[in-house]
C-alpha positions in Angstrom: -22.1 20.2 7.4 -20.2 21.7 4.5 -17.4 22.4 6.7 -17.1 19.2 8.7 -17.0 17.6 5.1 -14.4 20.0 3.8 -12.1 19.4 6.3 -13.0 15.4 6.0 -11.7 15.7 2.6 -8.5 17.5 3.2 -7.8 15.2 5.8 -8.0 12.5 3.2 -5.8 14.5 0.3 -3.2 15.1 2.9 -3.2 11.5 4.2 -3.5 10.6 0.4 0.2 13.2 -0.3 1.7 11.7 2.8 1.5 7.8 1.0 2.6 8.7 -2.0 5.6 10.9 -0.4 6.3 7.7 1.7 6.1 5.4 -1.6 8.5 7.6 -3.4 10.8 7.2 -0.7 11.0 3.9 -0.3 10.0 2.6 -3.7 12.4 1.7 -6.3 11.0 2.8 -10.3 10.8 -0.5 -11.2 8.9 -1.3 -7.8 6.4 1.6 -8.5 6.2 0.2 -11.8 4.8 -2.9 -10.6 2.3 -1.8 -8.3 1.1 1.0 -11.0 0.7 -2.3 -13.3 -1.3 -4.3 -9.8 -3.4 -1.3 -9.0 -4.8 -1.8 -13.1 -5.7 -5.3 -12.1 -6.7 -4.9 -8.7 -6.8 -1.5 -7.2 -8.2 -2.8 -3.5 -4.7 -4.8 -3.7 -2.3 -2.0 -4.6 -4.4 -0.6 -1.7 -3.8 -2.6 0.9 -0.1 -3.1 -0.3 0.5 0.6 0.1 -0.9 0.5 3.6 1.2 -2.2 4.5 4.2 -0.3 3.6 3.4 2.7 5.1 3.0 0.9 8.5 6.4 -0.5 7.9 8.1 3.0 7.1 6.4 4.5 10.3 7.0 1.9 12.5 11.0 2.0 11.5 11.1 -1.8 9.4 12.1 -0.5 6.3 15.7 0.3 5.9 16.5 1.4 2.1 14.7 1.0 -0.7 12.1 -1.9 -1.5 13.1 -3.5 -5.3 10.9 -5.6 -7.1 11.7 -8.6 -5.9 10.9 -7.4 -2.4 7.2 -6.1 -3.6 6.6 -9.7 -5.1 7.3 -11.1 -1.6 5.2 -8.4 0.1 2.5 -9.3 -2.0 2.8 -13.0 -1.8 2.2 -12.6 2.6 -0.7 -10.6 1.9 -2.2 -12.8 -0.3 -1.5 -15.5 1.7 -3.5 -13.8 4.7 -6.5 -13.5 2.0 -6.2 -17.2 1.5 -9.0 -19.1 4.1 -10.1 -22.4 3.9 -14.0 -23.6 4.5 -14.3 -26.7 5.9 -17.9 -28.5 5.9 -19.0 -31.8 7.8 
């Protein structure tokens, strides 16, 4: 058991040093800047953004680096997936 959860946990640090080699790459400071200052607020956010850019990176959508502005639209799609309406009769 202490093996299968060793090697658990290095899957995770390495998945963990792969994001933030990807982030580097394609981050701009003041971009990494502003999702240090969203994962204060709201780490499950900064979470999900990062995800979202990784997929982007791998899958060959991001050409150059993402500035601010670009991060603020990023996060204003996935907010507006997180947006749902209930509608009661």
């Amino acid at each position: 058991m202490d093996q299968a959860y060793n090697e658990n946990l290095k899957k995770q640090l390495e998945l963990e040093n792969l994001k933030k080699t990807i982030l580097l790459n394609v981050l701009t400071k003041e971009a990494r800047e502003r999702l240090n200052n969203i994962r204060i607020v709201k780490p499950e956010l900064a979470n999900q953004i990062e995800l979202y850019m990784v997929q982007l990176y791998q899958s060959g959508q991001i050409s150059g680096k993402i500035d601010e502005d670009q991060l603020k639209k990023i996060l204003n799609i996935l907010q507006r997936k997180r947006e749902f309406k209930i509608i009661r009769k």
